[in-house]
Residue frames as qw, qx, qy, qz and C-alpha x, y, z in Angstrom:
[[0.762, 0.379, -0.436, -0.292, -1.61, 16.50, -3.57],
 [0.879, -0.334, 0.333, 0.074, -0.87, 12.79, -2.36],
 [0.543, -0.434, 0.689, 0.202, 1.95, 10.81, -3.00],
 [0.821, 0.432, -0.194, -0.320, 2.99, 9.21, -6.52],
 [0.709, -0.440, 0.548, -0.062, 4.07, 5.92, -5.89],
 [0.570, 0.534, -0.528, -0.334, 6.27, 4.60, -8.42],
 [0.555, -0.382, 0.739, -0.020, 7.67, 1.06, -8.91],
 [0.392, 0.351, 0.732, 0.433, 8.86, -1.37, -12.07],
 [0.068, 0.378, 0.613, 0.690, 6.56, 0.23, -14.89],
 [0.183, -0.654, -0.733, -0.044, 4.27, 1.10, -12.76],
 [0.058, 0.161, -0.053, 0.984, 2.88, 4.53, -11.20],
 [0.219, -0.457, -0.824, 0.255, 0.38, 4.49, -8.27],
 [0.022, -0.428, -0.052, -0.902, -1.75, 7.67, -7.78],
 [0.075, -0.345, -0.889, 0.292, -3.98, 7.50, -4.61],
 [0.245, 0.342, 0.158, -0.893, -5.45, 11.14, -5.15],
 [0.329, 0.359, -0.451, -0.748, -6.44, 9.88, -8.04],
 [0.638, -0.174, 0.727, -0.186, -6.96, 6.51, -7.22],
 [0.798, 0.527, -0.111, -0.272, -5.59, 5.28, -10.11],
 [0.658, -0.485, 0.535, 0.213, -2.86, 2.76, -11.03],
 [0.643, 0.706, -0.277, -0.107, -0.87, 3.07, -14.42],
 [0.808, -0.184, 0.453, 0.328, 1.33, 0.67, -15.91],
 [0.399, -0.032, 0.383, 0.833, 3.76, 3.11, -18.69],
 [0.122, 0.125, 0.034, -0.984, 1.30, 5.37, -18.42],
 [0.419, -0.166, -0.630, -0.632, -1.59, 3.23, -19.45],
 [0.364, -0.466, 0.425, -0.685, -4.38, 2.64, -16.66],
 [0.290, 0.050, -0.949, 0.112, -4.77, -0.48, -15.10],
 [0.594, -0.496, -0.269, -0.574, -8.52, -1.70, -13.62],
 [0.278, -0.110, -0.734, 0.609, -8.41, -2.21, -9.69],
 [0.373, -0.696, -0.549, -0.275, -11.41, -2.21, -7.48],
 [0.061, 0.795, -0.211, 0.566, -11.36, -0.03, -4.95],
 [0.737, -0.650, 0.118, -0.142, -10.56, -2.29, -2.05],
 [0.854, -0.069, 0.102, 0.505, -7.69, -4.21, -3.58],
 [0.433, 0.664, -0.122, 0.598, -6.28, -0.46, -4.83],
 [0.312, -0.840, 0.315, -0.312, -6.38, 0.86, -1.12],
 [0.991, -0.097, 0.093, -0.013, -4.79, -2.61, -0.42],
 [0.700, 0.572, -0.026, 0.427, -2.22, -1.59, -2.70],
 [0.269, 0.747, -0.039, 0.606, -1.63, 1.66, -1.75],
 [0.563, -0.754, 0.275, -0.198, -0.90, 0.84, 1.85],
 [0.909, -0.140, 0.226, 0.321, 1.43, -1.79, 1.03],
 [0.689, 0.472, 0.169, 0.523, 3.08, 0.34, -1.34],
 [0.238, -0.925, 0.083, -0.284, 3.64, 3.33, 0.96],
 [0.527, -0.632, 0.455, -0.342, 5.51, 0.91, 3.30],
 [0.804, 0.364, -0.456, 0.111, 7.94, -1.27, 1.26],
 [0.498, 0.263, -0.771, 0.298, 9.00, -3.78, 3.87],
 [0.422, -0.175, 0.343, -0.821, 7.05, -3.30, 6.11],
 [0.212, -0.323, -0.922, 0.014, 5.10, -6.98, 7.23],
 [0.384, -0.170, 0.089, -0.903, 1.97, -5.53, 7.52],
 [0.163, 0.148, 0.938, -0.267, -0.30, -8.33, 10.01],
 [0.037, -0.510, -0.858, -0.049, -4.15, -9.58, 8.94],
 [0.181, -0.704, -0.553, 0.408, -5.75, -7.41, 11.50],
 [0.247, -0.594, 0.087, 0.760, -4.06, -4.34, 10.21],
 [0.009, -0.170, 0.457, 0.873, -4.98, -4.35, 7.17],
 [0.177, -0.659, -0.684, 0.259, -8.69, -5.19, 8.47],
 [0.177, -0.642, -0.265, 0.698, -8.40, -2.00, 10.08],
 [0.193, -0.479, 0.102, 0.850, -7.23, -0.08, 7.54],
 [0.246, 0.101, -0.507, -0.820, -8.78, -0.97, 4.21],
 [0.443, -0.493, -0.660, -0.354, -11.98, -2.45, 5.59],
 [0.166, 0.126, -0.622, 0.755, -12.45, 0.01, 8.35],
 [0.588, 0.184, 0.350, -0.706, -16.17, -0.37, 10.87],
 [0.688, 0.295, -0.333, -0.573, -16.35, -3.31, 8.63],
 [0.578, -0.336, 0.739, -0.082, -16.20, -7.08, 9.95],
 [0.767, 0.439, -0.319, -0.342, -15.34, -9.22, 7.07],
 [0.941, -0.270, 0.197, -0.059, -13.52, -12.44, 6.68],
 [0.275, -0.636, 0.501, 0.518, -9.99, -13.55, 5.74],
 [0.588, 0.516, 0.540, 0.311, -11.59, -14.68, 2.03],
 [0.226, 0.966, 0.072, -0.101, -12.32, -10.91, 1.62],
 [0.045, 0.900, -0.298, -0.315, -8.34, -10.06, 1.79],
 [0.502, -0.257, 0.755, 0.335, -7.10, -12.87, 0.27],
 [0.528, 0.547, 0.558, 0.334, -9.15, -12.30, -2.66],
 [0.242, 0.963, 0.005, -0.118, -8.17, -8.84, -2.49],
 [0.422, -0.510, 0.667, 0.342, -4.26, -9.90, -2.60],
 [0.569, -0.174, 0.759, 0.263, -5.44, -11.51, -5.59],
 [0.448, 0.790, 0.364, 0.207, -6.54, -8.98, -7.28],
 [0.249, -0.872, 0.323, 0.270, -3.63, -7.04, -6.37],
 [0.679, -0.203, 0.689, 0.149, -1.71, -9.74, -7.84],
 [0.481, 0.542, 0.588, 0.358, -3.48, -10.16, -11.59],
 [0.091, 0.966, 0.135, -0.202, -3.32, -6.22, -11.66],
 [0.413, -0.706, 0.555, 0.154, 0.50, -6.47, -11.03],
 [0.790, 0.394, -0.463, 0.072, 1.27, -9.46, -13.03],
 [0.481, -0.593, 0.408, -0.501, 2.51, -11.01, -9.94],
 [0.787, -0.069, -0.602, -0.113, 3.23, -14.54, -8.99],
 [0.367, -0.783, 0.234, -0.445, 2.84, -15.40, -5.97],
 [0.994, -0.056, 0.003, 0.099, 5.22, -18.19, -5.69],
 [0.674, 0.160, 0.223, 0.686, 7.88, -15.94, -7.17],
 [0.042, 0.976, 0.194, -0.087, 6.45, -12.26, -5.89],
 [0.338, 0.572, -0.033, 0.747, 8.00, -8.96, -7.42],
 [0.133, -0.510, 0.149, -0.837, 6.14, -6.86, -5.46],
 [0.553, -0.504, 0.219, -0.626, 3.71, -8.61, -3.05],
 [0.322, 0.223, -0.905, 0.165, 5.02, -11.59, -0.63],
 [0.662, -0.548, -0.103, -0.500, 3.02, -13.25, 2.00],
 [0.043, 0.323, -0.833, 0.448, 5.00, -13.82, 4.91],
 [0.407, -0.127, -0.900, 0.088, 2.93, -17.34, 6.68],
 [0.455, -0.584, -0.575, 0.349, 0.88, -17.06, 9.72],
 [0.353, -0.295, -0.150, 0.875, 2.19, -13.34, 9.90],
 [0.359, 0.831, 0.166, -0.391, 0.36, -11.13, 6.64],
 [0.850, 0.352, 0.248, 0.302, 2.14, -9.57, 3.96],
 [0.298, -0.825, 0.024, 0.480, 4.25, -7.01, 2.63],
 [0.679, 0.711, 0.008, 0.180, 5.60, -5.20, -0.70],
 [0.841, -0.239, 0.289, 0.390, 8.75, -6.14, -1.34],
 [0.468, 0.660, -0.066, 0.585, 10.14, -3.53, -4.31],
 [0.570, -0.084, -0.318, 0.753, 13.44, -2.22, -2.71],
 [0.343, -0.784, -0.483, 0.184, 12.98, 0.27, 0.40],
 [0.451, -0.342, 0.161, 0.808, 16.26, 2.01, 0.00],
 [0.203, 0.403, 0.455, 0.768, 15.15, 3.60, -3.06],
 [0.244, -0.775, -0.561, -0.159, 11.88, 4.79, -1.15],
 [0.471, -0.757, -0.181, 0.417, 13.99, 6.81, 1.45],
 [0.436, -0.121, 0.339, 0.825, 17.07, 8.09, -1.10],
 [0.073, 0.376, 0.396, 0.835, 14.12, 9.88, -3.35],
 [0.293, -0.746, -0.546, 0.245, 11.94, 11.53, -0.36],
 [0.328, 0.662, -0.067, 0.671, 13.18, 15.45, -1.68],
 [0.130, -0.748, 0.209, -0.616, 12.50, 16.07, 2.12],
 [0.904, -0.287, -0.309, -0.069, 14.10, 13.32, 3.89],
 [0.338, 0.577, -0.477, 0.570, 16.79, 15.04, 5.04],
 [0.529, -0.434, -0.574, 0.450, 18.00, 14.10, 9.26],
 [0.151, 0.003, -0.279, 0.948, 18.61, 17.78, 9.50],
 [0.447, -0.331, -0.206, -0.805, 14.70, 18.88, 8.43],
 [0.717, -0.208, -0.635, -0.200, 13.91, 15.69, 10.63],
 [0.428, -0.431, -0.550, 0.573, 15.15, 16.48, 14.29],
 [0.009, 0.075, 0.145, -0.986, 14.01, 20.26, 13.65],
 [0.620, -0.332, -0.447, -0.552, 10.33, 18.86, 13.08],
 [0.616, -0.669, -0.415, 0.014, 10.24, 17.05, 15.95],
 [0.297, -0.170, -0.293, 0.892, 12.22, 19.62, 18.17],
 [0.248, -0.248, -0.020, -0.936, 9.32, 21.96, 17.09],
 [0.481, -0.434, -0.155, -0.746, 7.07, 19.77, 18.23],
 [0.626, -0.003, -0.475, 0.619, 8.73, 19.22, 21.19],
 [0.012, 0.052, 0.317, -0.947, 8.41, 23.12, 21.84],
 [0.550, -0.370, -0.303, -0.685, 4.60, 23.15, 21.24],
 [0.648, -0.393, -0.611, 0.228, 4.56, 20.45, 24.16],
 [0.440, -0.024, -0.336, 0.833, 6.58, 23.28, 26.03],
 [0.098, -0.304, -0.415, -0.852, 4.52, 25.88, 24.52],
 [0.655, -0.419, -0.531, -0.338, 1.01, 24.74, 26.10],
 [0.789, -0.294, -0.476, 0.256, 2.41, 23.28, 29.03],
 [0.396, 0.225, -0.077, 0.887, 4.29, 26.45, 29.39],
 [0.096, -0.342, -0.122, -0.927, 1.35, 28.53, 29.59],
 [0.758, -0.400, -0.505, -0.102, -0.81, 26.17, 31.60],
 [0.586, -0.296, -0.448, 0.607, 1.65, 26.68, 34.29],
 [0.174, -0.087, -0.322, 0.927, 1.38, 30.26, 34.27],
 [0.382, -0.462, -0.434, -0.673, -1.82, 30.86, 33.66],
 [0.684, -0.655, -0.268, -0.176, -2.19, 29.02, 37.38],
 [0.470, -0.193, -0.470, 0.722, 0.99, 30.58, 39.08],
 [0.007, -0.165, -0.028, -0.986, 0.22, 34.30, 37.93],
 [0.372, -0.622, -0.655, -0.212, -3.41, 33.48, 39.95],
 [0.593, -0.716, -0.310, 0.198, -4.01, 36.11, 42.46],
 [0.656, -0.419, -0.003, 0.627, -0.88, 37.68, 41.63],
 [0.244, 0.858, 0.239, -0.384, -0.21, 40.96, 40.62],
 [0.167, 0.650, -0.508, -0.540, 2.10, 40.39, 38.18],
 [0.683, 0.118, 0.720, -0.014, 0.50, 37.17, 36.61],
 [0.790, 0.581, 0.189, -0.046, 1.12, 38.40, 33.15],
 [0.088, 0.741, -0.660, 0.086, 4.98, 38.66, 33.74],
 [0.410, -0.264, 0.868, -0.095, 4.98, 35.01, 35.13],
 [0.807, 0.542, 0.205, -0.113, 2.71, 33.89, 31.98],
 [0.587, 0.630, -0.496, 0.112, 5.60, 35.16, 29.27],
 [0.162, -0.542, 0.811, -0.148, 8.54, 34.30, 32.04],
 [0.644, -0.089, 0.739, -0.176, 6.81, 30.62, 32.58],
 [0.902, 0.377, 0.199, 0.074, 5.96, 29.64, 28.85],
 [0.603, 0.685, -0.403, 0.063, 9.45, 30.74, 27.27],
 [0.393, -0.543, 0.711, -0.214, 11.07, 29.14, 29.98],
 [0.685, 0.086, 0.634, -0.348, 9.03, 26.17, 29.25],
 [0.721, 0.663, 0.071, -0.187, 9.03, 26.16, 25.58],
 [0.263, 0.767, -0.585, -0.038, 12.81, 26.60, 25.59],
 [0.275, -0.427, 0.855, -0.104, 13.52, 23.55, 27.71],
 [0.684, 0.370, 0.483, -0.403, 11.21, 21.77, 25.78],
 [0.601, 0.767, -0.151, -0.168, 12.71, 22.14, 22.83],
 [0.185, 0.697, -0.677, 0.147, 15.93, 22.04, 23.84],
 [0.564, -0.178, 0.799, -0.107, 15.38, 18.14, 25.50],
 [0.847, 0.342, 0.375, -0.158, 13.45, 17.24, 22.26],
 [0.527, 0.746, -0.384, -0.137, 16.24, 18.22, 20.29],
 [0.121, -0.521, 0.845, 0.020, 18.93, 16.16, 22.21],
 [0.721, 0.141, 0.657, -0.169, 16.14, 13.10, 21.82],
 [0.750, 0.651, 0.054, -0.103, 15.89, 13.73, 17.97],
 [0.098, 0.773, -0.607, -0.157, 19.63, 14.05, 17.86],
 [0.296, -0.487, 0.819, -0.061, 20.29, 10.87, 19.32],
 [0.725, 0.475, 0.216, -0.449, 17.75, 9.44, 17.23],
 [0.626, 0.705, -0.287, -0.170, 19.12, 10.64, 14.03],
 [0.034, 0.662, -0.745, -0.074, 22.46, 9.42, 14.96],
 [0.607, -0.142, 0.770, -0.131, 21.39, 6.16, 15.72],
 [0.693, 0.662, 0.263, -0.108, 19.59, 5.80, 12.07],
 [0.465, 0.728, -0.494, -0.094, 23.05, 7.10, 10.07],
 [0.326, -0.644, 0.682, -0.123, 24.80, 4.94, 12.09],
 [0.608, 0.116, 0.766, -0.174, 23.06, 2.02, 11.15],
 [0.124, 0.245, -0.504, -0.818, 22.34, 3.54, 7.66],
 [0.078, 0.496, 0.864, -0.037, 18.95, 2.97, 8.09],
 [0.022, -0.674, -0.215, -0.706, 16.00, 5.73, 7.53],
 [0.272, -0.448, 0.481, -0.702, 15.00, 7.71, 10.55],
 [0.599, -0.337, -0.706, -0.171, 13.66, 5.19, 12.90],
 [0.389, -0.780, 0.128, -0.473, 12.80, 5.57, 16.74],
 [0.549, -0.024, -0.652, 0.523, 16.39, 3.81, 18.45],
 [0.680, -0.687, -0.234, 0.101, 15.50, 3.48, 22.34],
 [0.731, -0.319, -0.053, 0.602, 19.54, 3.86, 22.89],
 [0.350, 0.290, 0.276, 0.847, 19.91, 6.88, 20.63],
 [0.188, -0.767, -0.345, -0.507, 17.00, 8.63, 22.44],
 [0.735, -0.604, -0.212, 0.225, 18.34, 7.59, 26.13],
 [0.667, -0.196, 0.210, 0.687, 21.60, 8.87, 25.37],
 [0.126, 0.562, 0.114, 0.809, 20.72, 12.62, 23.23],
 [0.530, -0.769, -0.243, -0.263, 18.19, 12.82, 26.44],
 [0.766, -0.514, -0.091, 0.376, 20.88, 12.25, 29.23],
 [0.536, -0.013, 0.052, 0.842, 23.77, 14.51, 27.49],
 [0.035, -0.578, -0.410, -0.705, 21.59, 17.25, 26.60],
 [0.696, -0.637, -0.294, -0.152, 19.76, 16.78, 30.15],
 [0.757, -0.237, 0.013, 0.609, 23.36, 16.88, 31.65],
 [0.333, 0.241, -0.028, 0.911, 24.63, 19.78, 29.96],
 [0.131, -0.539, -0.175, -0.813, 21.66, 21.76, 30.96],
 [0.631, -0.701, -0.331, 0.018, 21.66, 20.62, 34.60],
 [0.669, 0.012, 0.018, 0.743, 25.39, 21.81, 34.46],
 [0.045, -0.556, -0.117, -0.822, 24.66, 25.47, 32.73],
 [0.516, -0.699, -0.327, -0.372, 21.51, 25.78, 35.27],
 [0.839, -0.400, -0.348, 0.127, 23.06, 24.88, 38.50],
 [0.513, -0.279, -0.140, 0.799, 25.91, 26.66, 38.39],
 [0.002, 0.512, 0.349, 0.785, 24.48, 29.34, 36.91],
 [0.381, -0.661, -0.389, -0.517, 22.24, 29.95, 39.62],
 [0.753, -0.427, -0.371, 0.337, 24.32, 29.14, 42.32],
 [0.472, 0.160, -0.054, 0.865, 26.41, 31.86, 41.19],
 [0.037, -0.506, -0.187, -0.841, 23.73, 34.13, 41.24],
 [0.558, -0.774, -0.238, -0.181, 21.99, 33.16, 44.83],
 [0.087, 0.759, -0.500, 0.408, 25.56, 32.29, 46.52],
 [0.385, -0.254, 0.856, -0.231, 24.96, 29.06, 47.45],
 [0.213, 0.215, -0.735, -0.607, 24.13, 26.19, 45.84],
 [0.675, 0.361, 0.248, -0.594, 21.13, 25.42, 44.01],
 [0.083, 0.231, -0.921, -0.303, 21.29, 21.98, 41.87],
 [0.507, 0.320, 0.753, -0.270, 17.19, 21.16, 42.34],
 [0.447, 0.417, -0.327, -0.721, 16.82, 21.05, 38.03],
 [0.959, 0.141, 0.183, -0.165, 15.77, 18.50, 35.91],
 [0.332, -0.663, 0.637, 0.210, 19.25, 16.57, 34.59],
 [0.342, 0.309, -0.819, -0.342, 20.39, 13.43, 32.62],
 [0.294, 0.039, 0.832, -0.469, 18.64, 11.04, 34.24],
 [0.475, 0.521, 0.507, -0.495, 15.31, 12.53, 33.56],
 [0.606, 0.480, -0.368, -0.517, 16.12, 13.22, 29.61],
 [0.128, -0.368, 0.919, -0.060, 17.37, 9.59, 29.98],
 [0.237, 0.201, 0.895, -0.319, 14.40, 7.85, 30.73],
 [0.550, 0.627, 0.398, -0.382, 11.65, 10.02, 29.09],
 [0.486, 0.518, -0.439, -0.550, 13.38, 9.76, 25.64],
 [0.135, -0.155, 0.976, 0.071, 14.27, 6.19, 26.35],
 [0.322, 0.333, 0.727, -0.506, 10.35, 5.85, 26.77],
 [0.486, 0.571, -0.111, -0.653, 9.27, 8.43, 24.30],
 [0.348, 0.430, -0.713, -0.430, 10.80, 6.01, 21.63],
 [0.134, -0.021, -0.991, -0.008, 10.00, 2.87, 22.91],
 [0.417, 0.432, 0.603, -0.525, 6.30, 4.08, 22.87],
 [0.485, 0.588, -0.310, -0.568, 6.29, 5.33, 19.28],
 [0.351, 0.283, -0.850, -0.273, 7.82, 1.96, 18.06],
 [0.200, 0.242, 0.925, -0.215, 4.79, -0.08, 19.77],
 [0.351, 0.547, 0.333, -0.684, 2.95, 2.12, 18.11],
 [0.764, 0.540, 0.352, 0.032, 4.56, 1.28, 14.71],
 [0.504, -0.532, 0.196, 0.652, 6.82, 3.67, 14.50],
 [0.289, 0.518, -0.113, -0.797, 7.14, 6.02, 11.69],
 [0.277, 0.001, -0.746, -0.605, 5.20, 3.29, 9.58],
 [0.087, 0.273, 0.806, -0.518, 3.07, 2.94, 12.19],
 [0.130, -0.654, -0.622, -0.411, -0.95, 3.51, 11.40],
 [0.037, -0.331, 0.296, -0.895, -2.22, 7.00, 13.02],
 [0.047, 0.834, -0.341, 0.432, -2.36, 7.45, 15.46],
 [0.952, -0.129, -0.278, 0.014, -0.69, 4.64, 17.10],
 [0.691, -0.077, -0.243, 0.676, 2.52, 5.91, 17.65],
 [0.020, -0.632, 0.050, -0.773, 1.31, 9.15, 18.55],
 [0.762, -0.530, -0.109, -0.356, -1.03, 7.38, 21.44],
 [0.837, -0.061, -0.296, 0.457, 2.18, 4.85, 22.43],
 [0.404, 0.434, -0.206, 0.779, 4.61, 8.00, 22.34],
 [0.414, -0.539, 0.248, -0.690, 2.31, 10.11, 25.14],
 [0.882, -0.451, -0.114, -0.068, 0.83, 6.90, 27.39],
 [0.776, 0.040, -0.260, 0.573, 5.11, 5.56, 27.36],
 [0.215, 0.572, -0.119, 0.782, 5.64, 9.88, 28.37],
 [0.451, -0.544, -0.175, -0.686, 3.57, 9.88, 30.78],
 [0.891, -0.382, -0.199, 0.141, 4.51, 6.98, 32.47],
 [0.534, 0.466, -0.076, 0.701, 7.90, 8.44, 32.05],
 [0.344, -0.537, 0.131, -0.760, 6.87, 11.72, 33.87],
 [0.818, -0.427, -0.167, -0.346, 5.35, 9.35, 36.92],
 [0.921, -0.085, -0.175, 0.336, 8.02, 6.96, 37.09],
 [0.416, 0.245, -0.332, 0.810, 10.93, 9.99, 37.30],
 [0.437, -0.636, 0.193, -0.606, 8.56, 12.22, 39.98],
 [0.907, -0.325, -0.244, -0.108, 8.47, 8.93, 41.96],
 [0.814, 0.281, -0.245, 0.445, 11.86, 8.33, 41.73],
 [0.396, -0.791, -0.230, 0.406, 12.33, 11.65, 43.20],
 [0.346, 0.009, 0.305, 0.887, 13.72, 13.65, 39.75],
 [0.141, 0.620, 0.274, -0.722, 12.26, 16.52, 38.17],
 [0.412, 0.501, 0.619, 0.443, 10.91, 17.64, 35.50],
 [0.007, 0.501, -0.021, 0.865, 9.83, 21.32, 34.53],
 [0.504, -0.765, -0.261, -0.304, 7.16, 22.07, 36.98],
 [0.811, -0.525, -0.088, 0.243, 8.73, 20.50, 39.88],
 [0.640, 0.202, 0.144, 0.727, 12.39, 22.22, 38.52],
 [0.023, -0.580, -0.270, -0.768, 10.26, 25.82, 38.63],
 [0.664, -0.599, -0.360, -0.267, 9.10, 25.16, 42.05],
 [0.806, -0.324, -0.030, 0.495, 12.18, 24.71, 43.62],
 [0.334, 0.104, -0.014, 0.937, 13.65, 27.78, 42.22],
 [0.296, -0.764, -0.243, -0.519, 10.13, 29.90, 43.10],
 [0.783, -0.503, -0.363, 0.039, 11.02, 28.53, 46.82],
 [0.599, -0.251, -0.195, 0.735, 14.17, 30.16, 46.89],
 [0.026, 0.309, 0.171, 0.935, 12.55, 33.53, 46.09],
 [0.280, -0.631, -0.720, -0.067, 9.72, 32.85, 48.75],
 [0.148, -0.675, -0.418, 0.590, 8.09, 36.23, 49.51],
 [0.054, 0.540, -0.305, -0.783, 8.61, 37.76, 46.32],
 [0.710, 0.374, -0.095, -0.589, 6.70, 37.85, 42.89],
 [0.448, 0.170, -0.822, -0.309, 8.57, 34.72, 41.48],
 [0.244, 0.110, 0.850, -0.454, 6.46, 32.67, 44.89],
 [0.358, 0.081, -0.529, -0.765, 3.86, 30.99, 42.50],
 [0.495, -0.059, 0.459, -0.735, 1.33, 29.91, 45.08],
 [0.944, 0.135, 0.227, -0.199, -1.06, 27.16, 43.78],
 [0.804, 0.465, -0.369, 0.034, 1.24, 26.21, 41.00],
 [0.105, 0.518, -0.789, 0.315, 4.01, 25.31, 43.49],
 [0.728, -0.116, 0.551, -0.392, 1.39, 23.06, 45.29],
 [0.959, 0.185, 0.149, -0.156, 1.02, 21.41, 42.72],
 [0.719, 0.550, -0.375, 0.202, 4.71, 20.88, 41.17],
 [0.496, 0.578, -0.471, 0.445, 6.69, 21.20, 43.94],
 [0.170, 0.368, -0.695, 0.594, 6.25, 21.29, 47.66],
 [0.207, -0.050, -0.971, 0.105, 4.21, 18.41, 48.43],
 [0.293, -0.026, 0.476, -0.829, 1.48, 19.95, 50.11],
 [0.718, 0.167, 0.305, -0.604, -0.93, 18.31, 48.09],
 [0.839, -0.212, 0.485, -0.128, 1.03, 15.11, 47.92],
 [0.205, -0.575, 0.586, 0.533, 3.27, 13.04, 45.80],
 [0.475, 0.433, 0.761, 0.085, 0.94, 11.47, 43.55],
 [0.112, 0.928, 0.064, -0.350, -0.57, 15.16, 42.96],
 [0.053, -0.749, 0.489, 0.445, 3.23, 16.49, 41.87],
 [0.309, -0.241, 0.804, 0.447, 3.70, 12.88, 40.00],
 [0.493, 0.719, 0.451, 0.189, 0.52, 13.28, 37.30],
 [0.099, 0.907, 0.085, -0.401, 1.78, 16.83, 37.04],
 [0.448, -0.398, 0.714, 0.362, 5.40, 15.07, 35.89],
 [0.456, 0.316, 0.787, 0.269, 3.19, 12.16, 33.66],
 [0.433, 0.783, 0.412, -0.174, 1.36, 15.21, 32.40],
 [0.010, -0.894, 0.287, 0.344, 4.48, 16.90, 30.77],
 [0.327, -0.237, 0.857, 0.321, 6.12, 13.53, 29.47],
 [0.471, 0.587, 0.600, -0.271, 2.33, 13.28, 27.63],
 [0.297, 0.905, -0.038, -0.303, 2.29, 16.71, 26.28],
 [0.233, -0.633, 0.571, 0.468, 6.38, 15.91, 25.29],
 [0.258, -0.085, 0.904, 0.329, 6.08, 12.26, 23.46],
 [0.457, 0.624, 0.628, 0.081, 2.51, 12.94, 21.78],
 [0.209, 0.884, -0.064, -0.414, 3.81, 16.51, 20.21],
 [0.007, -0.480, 0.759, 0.439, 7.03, 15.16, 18.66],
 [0.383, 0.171, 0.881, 0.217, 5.66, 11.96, 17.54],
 [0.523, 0.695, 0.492, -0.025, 2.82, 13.82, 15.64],
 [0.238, 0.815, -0.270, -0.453, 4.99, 16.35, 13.91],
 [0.113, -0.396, 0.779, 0.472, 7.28, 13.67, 12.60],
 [0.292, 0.340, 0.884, 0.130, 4.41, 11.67, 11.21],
 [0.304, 0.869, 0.198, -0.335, 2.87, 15.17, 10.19],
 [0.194, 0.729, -0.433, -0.493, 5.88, 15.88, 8.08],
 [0.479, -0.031, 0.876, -0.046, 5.59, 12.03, 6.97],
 [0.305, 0.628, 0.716, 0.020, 2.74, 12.30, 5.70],
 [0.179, 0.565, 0.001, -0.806, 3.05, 16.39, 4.31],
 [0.771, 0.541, 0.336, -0.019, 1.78, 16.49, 0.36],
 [0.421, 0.846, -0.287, -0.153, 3.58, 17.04, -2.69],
 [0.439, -0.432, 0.786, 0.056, 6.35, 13.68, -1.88],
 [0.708, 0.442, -0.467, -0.291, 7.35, 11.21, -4.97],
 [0.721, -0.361, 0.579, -0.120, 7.99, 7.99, -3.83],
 [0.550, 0.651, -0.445, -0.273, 9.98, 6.15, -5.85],
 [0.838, -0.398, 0.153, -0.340, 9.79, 2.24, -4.92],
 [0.649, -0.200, 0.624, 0.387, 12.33, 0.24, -7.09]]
């Protein structure tokens, strides 16, 4: 079931596509109601010409009469003035945007909690891992006779650190949103900064960890740096994309292209990421089952060049910033949510 969008007297139904004023129904055609019901999803939200083109006259090339007479049947539906808007404003040169108070919109979401919000995208976070996980073993465990021990060993490896970087990105998120006492939004600084401490503690754990166990040290992981940059990215794709009011999949497409570079730009650099992080610890086991033959070509020990190892990077920052961004706009968008506008 969709959304029931309240506001003033009113009471928006899109499932239903129907718009009641104290229960009584109000006539709206069906372009100025979808008109409606995108502005009214996304109270404050300056929504531009083109965009709303797109959205409520999509594969359709009309003119700017068409939405300005649909604003104005929005308007006479509403009781509305648009000298003196309640609900719909038109912001000059820019578009427009519904103006009944936003705060309310977030305060009655029953599932808007930060906590349900950085464990959505942390899961899908680990699905990036997940995939990406198995992809890798699927082409170390080639050839090898234990290639269905380096499958499990290479996705939970992969799934865990996956998770465990998208959580420090969603952390630093959330914080950045209470902090500001805004709703969740995607803060660059708040991603750069869960990525880098998170990324940090778990080059810390890893490093010595392992050093202990070969007996000399072993410090080739991925680190702060790298959660640095690809959350810095991850976010500052999603919010070109719209960010969580963004139109799908915009910030889903922003979030992976911005990962990807991400992934490119730290292999260049000469950090790591998983692959390249897995490769380097196969190397110190060379002659023995963990020595993961093609899949080290490609992540880790140049043979087939640094371009090669740096899509392998962009492909993991991809898989990272288009999984989270669509869960959080999947749980955005779940049914059964009252919206409750002013």
């Amino acid at each position: 079931m969709a959304d029931l969008i309240h506001f003033a007297d009113f009471t928006l139904d899109p499932a239903a596509h129907q718009l009641r004023r104290d229960g009584a129904p109000v006539a709206l055609q069906p372009r100025p109601f979808d008109l409606l019901a995108l502005l009214a999803a996304n109270p404050g939200r300056l929504f531009s010409k083109d965009e709303l083109f797109e959205a409520v006259w999509p594969g359709v090339t009309v003119g700017d009469e068409a939405l300005t007479q649909a604003i104005k049947e929005v308007r006479k539906a509403l009781v509305d003035d648009a000298a003196n808007p309640r609900f719909i404003e038109t912001v000059p040169k820019r578009g427009y945007r519904f103006i009944a108070a936003a705060p309310a919109l977030a305060a009655t979401k029953p599932d808007g909690s930060w906590q349900k919000t950085v464990l959505v995208g942390t899961l899908g976070g680990g699905m990036a891992g997940l995939v990406g996980g198995m992809a890798y073993g699927l082409v170390a465990g080639l050839g090898n006779d234990a290639a269905l021990a380096i499958l499990v060993v290479m996705t939970v490896i992969t799934l865990a650190l996956a998770a465990l970087g998208s959580l420090g990105i969603m952390l630093g998120m959330a914080a950045a949103s209470r902090i500001f006492g805004k709703p969740f939004l995607f803060s660059v600084v708040g991603a750069a900064l869960g990525g880098f401490i998170v990324g940090d503690l778990f080059h810390l754990l890893a490093s010595g960890s392992f050093s202990l166990f070969l007996g000399d040290p072993h410090d080739e992981f991925t680190g702060g740096l790298e959660g640095l940059i690809l959350g810095a990215m991850i976010a500052l794709g999603a919010r070109a994309g719209g960010g969580m009011d963004g139109i799908w999949p915009r910030p889903v497409i922003g979030a992976a292209l911005s990962g990807l570079g991400a992934g490119v730009l730290i292999s260049l650099l000469g950090g790591k990421l998983m692959a390249s992080s897995l490769a380097a610890l196969a190397r110190r086991f060379h002659g023995s089952q963990l020595d993961l033959g093609m899949f080290g070509s490609l992540a880790g020990n140049g043979s087939l060049g640094r371009w090669t190892e740096a899509a392998v990077a962009g492909g993991e920052g991809l898989l990272l910033g288009g999984f989270m961004v669509a869960a959080l706009l999947w749980r955005q968008e779940s049914p059964g949510r009252t919206i409750i506008t002013a």
